[in-house]
Each structure stands twice: as C-alpha cells, then as structure tokens.
N, C-alpha and C positions, 0 to 999 in steps of 0.2 A: 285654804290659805290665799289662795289668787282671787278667789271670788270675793274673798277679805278687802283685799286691799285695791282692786280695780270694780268699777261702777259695770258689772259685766254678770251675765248670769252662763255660765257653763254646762252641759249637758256634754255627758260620756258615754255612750252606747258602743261596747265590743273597744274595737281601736279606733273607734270615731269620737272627735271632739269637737263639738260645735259650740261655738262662741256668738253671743247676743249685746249689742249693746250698742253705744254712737262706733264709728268708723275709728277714730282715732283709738278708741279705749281697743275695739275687737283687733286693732294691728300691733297694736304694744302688746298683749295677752297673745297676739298668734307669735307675736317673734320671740317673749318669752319663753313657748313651747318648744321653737324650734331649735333654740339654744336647750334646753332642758334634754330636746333625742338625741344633739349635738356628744351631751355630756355623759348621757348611759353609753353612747356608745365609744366613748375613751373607759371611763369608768367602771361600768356596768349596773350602776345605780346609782340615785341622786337622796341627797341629805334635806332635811326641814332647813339643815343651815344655811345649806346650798343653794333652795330655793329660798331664800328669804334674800340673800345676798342677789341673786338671778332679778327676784323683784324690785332689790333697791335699783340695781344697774339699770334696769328698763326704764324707769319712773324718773333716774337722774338725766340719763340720756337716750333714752331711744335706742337704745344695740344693749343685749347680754354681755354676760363675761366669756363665753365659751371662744370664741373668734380671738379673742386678744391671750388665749391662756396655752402656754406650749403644753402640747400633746405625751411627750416624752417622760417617762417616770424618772425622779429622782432616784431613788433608791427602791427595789421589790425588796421585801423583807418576808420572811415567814409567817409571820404573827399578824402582820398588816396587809400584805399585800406589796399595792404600786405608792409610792409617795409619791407626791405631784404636788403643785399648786393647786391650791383652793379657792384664790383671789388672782384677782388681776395683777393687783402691787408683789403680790408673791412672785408672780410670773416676773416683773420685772426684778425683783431681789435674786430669784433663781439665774438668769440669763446675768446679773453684773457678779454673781460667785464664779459664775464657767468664765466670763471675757477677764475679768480683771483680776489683777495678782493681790491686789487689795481693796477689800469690799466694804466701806463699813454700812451697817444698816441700822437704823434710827427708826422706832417706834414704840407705841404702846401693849401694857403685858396682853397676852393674848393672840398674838398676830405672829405665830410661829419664827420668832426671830432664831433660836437655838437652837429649835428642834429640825428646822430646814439647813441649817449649818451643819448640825451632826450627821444629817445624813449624808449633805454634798460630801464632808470629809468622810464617811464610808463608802460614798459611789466612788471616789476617787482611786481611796486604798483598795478596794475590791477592782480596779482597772489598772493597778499599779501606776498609775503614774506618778503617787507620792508612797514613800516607805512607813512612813507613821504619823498619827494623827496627836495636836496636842492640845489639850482642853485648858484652858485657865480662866479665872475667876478672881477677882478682887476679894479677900475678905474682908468688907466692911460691915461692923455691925447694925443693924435697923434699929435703933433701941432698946438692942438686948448689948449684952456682956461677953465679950470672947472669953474674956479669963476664967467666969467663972461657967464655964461649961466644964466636965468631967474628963478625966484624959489628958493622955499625949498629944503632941502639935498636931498630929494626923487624926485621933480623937475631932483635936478641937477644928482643924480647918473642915473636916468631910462635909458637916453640914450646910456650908457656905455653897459647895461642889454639889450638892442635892441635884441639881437639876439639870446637871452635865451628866450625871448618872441615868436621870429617871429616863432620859431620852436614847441615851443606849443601849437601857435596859428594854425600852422600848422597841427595838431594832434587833435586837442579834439576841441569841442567846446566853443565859447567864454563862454558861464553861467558856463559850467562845470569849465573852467579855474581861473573865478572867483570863484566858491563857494572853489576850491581847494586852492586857494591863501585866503579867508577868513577862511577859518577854519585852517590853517597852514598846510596842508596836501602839499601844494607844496611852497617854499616860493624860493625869486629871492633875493639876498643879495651883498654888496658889499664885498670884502676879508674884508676889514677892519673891519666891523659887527663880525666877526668870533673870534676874540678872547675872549679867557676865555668860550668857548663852551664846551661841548661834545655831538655828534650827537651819539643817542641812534637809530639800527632798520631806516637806514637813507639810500637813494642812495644820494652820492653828487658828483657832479662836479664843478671843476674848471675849468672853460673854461678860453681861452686865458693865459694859465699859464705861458708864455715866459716873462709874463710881471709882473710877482711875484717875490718879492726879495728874498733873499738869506732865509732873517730868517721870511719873511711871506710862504713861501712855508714849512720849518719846522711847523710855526703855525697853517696850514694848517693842514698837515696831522697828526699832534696830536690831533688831533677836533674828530679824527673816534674812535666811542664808541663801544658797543655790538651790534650785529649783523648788522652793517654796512659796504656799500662800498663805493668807490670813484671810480671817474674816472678824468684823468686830460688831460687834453688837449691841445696843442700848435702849435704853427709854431714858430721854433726857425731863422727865415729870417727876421721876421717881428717885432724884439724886440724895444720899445720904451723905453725904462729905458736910461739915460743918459748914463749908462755904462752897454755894452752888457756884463758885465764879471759878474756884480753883479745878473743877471736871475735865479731864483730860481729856473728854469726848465733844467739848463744848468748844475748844480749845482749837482740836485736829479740824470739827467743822468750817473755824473761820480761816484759817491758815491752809490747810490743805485740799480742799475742794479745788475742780482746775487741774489739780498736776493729772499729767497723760500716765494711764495705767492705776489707780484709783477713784474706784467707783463710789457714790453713795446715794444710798438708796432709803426713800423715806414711805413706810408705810403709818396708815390711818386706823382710827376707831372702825371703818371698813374692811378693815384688812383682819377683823379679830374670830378667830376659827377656834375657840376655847365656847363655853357656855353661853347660849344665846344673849343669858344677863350680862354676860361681860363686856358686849359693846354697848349694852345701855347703862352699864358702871364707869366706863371710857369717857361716854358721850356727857355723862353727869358733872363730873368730876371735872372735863374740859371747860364746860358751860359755868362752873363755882369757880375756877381759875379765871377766867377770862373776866365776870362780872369785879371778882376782886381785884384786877388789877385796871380794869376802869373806872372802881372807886379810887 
C-alpha cells in the first residue's frame, strides 16, 4: 500500500526497513512509519483503514495522525476492547464531549458520530458521574411510511431507534443492556416522548438531529436539568424534513455557536471509519452537490 501510493521502493528484511527514493519522498514514508510504531503501540495493531488514513495525513501535510490523537480509551468493552479515536477530527469530537456540557457534532454517515457518543455516555455511567443515559432519535420517515408499518407505537418507532441499539449492542452485553433498559438506567425514546421533561444527572443524545425541527430542537435542549449533558449529532446532507430550511440543526448552528460552554465540532469525508467505499461514496456524492449547485 505505501509503495502504492509514494514514488519509493521499500525493502523489509527482520525489523529492518529500508526506504529508496528522492529525499523528500524517503522522509514522508520514514515519518509515516514512525507514527504507524506510534500507533501499535497505544493499540497493539494497525488497520488497512488506518494506514490509508496515515497516508492521506502525510501527503496532505507532512505529520501523521498519531501526535494529534489522545491516547486514552473511551470506553474498554468486552467484545471490542479499547474504543478511541481513529481520526484526528475524532479526537477533537472526543475532547469537546469531555469539556463541554453541550457538544453538538456535524458530519457525514460514517465518521462515528453515534457510536463515539454511546460510548462517552457508557464511560461516563460506568464512572458514575451521571445516573442514566438517554438515547433519542427523531422519527422521520426517509420515503417509507410510519403508519404503515406493523404494530404498536413501540412496534412502529423501534426501527427509527435501529441504530442507538446496534451501538449498544455493540458495547455491553445483551442481559446487561436489558436489565439497564428495565430499570431506566438507559432508556431509547422518540424526540416526541421528550416534552415536558427535565433530565436530572443525565447523558443524552440526540442522534440524527438534521432531522429535528426548528422548535423540537429548542425542546430538546430545554429538557437538560442539573448535572446533565447532551450531545447532538447530525449530517446536515442527509436532511429529510420537507423543507431543509426548517432543520433544527441548521438553525442551533447559526444562532448558537459562540455561547461559552457549547461546543461544535465538524467532522469530514476524512474522518469516515465505516467501509473503505464509504469515504469514496462521501467524497462522490459531495463532488455531484457542489457541481450542481454551481450550475
């Protein structure tokens, strides 16, 4: 892969690696390496995604990601291990969830916007510092039909909540995730559930919040009680409300940016830790926006 993409010919013999080529190519490939032992040894192994990501960062600027990425794990989990950042912009998303009481974070699918959310609120409730964690979700239809899906409200909302699950399920195990949804210690809710609350001692996220209106995004973050935080989460590409002007998320960007104690945090088609194709589906898809909106 490195030989791929720098004008360099590489030769590995034992733990020797020697590098061939002009000066400038052999010091970008050597500093690559160095961030790559950087990262085995937080990690203990390095991903194709990781080095692919390693090479874009060298190529864009001359320095790896390793130096810019906090060391410290989100969340150890059973099934997975250490959770951490993967990306630079992660690291910065991760460090404005710990400083600030409200975080929102803006990007495209793929760039762990949820699943780094779900864990900070399990690192949290496993340190006690908040008593329960609340998950919510807009349900807005994509083209399909709420009504006519099969079932009770609970039927019909869970599969909106899909993805607040798969990331739980991800992390803890199934009885644990059960007894924490039976005793209310973690609960999954629709936005609409949420008025007339006040969450006391709470992590909450609003996932998918491009798709929250004007005045459910206000009712939203009026809900945050004593010693609680929020995190909100979006990709403002992907909005499904009849009218992209009405986005609650769109909205809190141009009004609430500035205030002291709310953070936001935008991550890139760079930042996307999902299937390799997924940042070149990101990158497509931005490149067919942009041409159409300069015709």
């Amino acid at each position: 892969m490195v030989e791929s993409q720098f004008p360099v010919e590489i030769i590995a013999r034992g733990d020797e690696v020697t590098v061939r080529g002009k000066q400038e190519d052999v010091q970008k490939v050597s500093r690559l390496f160095t961030d790559l032992m950087e990262r085995v040894e937080v990690e203990g192994s390095i991903s194709q995604q990781y080095l692919q990501y390693a090479i874009d960062m060298i190529k864009d600027n001359g320095e790896g990601p390793g130096t810019e990425m906090p060391d410290k794990p989100l969340l150890v989990t059973p099934r997975h291990g250490s959770i951490r950042a993967k990306t630079v912009g992660q690291g910065r998303y991760l460090e404005a969830m710990a400083k600030y009481d409200i975080a929102f974070v803006i990007g495209p699918a793929g760039t762990g916007k949820t699943y780094l959310a779900v864990a900070a609120a399990l690192g949290e409730l496993k340190r006690h510092t908040v008593d329960r964690i609340v998950l919510v979700r807009p349900a807005v239809e994509a083209g399909e039909s709420l009504g006519f899906l099969p079932g009770d409200i609970r039927a019909k909302v869970d599969p909106y909540l899909r993805p607040v699950y798969d990331a739980l399920n991800d992390m803890l195990p199934a009885e644990r995730i059960r007894h924490h949804l039976e005793m209310g210690v973690i609960e999954v809710v629709p936005l609409a559930f949420m008025r007339g609350r006040t969450l006391n001692s709470a992590f909450v996220i609003l996932d998918e919040a491009q798709n929250t209106t004007r005045a459910q995004m206000k009712m939203f973050l009026t809900r945050l009680g004593v010693n609680s935080r929020a995190v909100i989460t979006g990709d403002v590409t992907q909005i499904d409300l009849v009218s992209r002007e009405q986005s609650g998320l769109l909205q809190a960007q141009r009004i609430l940016e500035g205030i002291s104690g709310i953070a936001f945090c935008h991550l890139t088609d760079k930042d996307v830790v999902r299937h390799r194709l997924v940042q070149s589906i990101v990158r497509a898809y931005n490149r067919h926006e942009a041409e159409r909106d300069d015709d």
